[in-house]
KEROKE-421065 format. One record per residue (C-alpha): residue number from 1; x, y, z; residue in three letters. Coordinates in steps of 0.25 Angstrom, whole numbers, plus 5000, padded with zeros to 4 digits. Example, Ala and Ser with C-alpha at 12.3 -4.5 7.8 and 13.67 -1.06 7.14 Angstrom:
KEROKE-421065
PT  num    xx    yy    zz  residu
PT    1  5049  4982  5031     ala
PT    2  5055  4996  5029     ser
This chain:
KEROKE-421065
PT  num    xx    yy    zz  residu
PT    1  4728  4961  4771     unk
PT    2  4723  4954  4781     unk
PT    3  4729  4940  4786     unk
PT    4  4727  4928  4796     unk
PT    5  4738  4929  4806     unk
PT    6  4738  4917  4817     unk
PT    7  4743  4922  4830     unk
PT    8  4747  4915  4841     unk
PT    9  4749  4917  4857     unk
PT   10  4737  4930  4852     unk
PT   11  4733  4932  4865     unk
PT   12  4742  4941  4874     unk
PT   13  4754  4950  4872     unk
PT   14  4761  4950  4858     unk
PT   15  4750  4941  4850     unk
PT   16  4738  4947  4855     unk
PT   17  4743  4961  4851     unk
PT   18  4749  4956  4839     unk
PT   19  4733  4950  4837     unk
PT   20  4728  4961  4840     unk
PT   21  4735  4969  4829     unk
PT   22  4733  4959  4818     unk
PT   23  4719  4957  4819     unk
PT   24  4717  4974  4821     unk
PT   25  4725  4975  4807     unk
PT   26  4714  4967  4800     unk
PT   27  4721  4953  4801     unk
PT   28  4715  4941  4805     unk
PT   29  4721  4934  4818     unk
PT   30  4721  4920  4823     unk
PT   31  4723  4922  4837     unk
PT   32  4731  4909  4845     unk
PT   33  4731  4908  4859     unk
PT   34  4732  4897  4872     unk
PT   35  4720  4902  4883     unk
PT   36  4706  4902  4876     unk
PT   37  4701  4911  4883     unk
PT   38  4711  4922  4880     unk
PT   39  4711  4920  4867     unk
PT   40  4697  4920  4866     unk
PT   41  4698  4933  4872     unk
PT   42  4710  4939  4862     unk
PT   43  4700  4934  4850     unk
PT   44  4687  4941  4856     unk
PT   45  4696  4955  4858     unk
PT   46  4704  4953  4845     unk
PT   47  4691  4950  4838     unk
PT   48  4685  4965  4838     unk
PT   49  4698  4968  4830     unk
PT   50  4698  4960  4820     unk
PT   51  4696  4944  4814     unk
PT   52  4703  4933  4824     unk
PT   53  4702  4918  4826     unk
PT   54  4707  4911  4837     unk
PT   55  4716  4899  4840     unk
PT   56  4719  4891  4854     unk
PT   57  4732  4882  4857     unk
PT   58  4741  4883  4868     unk
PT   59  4755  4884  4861     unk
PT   60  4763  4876  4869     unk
PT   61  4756  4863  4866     unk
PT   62  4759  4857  4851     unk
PT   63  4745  4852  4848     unk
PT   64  4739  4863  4851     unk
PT   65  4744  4872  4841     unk
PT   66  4742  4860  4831     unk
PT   67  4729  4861  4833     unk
PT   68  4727  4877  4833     unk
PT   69  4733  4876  4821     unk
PT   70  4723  4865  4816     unk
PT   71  4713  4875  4818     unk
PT   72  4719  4885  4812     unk
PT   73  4720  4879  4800     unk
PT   74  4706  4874  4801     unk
PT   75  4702  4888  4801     unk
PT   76  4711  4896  4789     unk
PT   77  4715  4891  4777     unk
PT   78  4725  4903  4778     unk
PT   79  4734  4909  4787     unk
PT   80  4744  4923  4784     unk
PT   81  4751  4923  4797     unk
PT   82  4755  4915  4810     unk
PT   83  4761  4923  4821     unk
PT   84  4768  4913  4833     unk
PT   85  4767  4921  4844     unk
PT   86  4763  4911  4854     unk
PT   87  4775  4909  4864     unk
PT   88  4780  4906  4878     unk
PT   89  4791  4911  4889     unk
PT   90  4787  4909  4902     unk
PT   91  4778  4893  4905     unk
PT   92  4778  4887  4917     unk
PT   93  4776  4874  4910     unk
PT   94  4790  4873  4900     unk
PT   95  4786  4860  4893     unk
PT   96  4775  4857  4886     unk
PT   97  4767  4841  4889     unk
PT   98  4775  4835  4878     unk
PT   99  4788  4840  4884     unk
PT  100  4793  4852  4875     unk
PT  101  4798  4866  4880     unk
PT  102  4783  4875  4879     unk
PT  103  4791  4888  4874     unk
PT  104  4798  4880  4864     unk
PT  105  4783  4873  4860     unk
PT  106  4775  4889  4861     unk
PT  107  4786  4897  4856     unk
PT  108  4791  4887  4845     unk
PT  109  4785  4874  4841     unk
PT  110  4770  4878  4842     unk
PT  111  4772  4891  4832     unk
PT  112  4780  4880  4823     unk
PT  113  4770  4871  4824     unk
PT  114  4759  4880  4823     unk
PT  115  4767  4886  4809     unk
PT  116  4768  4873  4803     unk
PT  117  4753  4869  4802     unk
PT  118  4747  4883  4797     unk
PT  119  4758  4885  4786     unk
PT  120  4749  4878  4775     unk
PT  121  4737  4889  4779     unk
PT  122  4749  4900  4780     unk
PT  123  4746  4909  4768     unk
PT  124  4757  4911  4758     unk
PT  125  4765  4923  4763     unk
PT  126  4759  4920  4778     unk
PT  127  4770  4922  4789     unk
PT  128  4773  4914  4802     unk
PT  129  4777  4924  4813     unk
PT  130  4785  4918  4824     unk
PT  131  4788  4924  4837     unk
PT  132  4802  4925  4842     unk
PT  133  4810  4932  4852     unk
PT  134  4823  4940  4854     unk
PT  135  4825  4929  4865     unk
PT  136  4832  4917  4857     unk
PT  137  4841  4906  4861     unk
PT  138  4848  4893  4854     unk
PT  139  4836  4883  4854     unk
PT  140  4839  4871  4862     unk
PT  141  4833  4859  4856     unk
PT  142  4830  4850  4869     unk
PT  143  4825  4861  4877     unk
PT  144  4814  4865  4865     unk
PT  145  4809  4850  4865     unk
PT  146  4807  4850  4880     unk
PT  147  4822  4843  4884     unk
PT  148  4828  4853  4890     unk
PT  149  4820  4863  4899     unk
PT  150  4822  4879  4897     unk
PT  151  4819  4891  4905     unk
PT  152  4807  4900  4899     unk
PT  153  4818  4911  4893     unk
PT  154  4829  4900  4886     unk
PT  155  4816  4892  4880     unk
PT  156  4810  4904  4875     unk
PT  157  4820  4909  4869     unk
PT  158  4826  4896  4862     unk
PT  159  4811  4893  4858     unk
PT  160  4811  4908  4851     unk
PT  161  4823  4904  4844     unk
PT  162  4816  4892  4839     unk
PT  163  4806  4898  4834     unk
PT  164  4815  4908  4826     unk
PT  165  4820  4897  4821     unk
PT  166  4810  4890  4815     unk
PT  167  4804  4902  4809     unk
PT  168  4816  4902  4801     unk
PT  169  4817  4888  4800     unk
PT  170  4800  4888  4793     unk
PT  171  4803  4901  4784     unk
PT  172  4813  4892  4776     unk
PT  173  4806  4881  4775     unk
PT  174  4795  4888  4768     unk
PT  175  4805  4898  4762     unk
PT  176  4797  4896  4749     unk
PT  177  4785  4901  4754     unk
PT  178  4779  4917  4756     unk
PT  179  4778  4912  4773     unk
PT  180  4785  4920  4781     unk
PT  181  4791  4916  4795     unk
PT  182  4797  4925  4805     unk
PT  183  4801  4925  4818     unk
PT  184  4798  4937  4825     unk
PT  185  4806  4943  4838     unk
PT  186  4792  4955  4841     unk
PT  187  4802  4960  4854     unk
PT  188  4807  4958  4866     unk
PT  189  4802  4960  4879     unk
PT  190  4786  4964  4874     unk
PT  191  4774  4965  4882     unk
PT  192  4770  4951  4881     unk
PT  193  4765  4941  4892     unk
PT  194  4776  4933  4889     unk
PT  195  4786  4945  4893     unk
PT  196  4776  4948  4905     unk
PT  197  4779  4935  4910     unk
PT  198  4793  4930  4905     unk
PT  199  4800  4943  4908     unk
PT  200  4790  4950  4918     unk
PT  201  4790  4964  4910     unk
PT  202  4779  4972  4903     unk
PT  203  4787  4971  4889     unk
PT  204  4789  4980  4878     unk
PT  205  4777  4984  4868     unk
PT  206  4770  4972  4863     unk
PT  207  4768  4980  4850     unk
PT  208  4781  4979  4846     unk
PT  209  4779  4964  4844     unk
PT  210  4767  4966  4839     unk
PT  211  4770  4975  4827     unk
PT  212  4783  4965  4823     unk
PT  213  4772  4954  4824     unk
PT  214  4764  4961  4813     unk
PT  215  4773  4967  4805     unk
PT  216  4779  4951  4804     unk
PT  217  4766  4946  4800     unk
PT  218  4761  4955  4791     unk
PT  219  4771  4965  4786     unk
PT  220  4779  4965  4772     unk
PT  221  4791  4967  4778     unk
PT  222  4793  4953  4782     unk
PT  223  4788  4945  4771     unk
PT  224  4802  4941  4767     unk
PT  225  4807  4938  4783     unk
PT  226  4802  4925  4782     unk
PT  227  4812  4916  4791     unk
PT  228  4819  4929  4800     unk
PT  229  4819  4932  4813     unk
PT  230  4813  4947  4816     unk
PT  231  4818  4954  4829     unk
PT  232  4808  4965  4833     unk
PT  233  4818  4970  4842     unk
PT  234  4827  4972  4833     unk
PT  235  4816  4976  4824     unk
PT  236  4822  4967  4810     unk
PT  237  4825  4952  4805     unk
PT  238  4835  4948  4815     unk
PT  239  4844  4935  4817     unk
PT  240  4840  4926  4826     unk
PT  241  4848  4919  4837     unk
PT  242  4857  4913  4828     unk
PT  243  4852  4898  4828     unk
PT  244  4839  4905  4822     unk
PT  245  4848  4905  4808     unk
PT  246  4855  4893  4811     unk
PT  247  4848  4882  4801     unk
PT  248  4853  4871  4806     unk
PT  249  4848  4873  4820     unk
PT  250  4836  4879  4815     unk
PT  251  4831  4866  4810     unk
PT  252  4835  4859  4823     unk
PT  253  4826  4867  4829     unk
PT  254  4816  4865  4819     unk
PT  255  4816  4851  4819     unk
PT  256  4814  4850  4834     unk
PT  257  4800  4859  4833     unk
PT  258  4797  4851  4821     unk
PT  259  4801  4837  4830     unk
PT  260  4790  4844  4840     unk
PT  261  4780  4850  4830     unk
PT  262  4778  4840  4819     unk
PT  263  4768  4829  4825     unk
PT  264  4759  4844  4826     unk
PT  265  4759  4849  4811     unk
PT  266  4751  4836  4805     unk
């Protein structure tokens, strides 16, 4: 059956093949993306496959995504999936105007954010797909606010966390409900332009990510993995770093998105 699948950072690497994909099987794709032109592009190729919409905000600024998300629930009264894909290694502008750490704000807060305000059109056994990574470290709380500077790898890696972390942190607060949230490690080291350029090596096949990303979305097998964390290097759920179970800090770091995020759900 076909579905409505949001997709963000659709435009290069991962998310573009991962579009490209989804709207070849039949499904229709809301493609995100930050340059207009490049996205304009991506919607015009992807177009001869199959049905897709497009949607600008560049991810590392708040009110932006606010307002993508306004339009996007100006435009559907119902959506099945949301795939945050959107994220960041490598800036060479580590703070955002209002002071917090941009891969914290890409990587974390904007797929929060942009989670919260589509729920009430999320359709009742719709999932939330939330990119993580292998690379996770203890989140610092004062760095992710923009108090305490970070090299590229040590923010990435604590934002990936926090991601994890929330994702957990969202699947039982609506534990009632038929919504699924997982966060999804698609493997190391692939053929992206964020491997390009943070690691300066062509990568491993794109498609592995690609089918893990699918198989999240749509697949039977993870209707009940609502809340876990899947490895795709490891191919199976997996425990995160060990603060992603820990419930207590969990909703520390919850609480500081939330601190960030709230004046942007209204």
């Amino acid at each position: 059956m076909s579905k409505t699948i949001l997709l963000t950072g659709a435009t290069d690497g991962i998310g573009l093949e991962t579009a490209r994909r989804l709207v070849s099987e039949g499904h229709t794709v809301l493609l995100h993306g930050r340059n207009p032109e490049k996205l304009q592009k991506v919607k015009l190729q992807l177009s001869e496959l199959g049905s897709v919409e497009s949607y600008i905000a560049d991810m590392s600024q708040l009110d932006d995504v606010a307002k993508m998300a306004d339009n996007i629930l100006a435009d559907h009264k119902m959506i099945d999936v949301v795939i945050n894909n959107a994220g960041v290694l490598k800036t060479s502008a580590p703070l955002t105007p209002d002071g917090f750490d941009t891969r914290f704000v890409v990587n974390t807060f904007a797929p929060y954010l942009l989670t919260q305000k589509l729920l009430p059109i999320m359709s009742a056994q719709g999932r939330i797909i939330n990119l993580s990574s292998a690379a996770q470290a203890e989140v610092n709380v004062a760095a992710m606010l923009g108090d305490q500077p970070l090299d590229d790898m040590a923010a990435y890696a604590q934002s990936k966390l926090a991601i994890t972390m929330w994702t957990r942190a969202m699947a039982e607060k609506h534990k009632d409900e038929n919504r699924v949230f997982i966060a999804v490690n698609p493997g190391s080291l692939l053929a992206s332009k964020m491997v390009k350029e943070g690691f300066g090596m062509a990568g491993n096949d794109i498609n592995i990510g690609v089918d893990i990303l699918c198989r999240t979305s749509l697949s039977d097998e993870f209707a009940n993995a609502s809340g876990q964390y899947f490895d795709n290097d490891s191919g199976q759920i997996a425990a995160p770093q060990a603060d992603g179970l820990d419930d207590i800090k969990i909703k520390k770091i919850v609480d500081a998105i939330e601190s960030v995020t709230a004046k942007y759900t209204s």
